[in-house]
N, C-alpha and C positions, 0 to 999 in steps of 0.2 A: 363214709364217716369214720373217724377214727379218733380211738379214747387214749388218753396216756395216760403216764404217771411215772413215778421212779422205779426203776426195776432193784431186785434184791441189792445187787452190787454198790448203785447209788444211794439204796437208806441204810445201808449198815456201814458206809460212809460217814454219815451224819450221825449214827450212834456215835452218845460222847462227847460229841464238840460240834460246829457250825464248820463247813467247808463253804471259801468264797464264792465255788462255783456251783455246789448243789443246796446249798439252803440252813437256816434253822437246824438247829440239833435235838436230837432225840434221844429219848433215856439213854445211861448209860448203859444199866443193867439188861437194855433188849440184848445187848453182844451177847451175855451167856446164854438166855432164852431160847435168841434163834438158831444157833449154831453155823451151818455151813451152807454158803446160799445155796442158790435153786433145790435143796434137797430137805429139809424138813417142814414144819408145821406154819410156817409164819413165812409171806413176801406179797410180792403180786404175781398174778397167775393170767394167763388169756385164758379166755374161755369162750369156747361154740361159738354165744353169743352177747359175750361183755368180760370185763374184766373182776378179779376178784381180788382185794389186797386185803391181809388177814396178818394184826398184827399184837404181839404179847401183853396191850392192855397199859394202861394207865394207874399206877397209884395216886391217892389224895397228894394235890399241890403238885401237881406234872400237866405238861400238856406235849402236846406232838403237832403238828403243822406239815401237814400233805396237801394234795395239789391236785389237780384230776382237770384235764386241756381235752377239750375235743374241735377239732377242725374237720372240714368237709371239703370237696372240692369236685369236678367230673369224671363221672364214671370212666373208668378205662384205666390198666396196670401200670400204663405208666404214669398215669398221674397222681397212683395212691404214693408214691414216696413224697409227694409235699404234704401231704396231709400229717408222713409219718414225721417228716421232720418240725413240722409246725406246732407237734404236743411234745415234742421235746424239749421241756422247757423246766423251767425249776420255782418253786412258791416262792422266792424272793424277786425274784423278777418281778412273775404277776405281781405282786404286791407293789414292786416300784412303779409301774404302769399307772395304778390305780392311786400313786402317791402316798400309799400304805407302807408300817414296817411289820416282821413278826411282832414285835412287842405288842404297834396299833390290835392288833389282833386277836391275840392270846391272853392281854390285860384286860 
């Protein structure tokens, strides 16, 4: 089984403004918070045994919009790469899938 989500590079992308291909926008003010990906206090992280995304916080009248895929598939190494490319995917998508937008969502 395998969990995904956006890695540091992809949501500090979307700090600021909406990109067509990774989704919904995120405060602006996370850029200064977080500083320099994979190296400080705020991203997503693997971990032993799950994943951990740890992120600067929301003020009143803000929202954020993350995503978290998990696919499975048969055991054996070479099969885990479809499982890795099948959470590869970005929360607008899902949401078209389901006939949803951000907006349906966050409003």
């Amino acid at each position: 089984m395998t969990v995904g989500t956006h890695d540091d590079e992809a949501l500090l992308l979307r700090v600021g403004g909406s990109t067509p291909l990774l989704g919904a926008a995120l405060p602006a003010w996370w850029q200064e918070a977080w500083g320099e990906p994979w190296e400080g206090e705020y991203g997503a992280r693997g971990l032993d045994r799950g994943i951990e995304v740890r992120l600067p916080g929301l003020v009143a009248g803000e929202s954020a919009l993350l995503h978290f895929a998990i696919a499975w598939g048969p055991r054996g190494s070479d099969q885990n790469a479809a499982a890795w490319f099948a959470t590869d995917t970005t929360p607008d998508r899902i949401l078209a899938h389901a006939n949803l937008s951000a907006v349906d969502v966050i409003t």
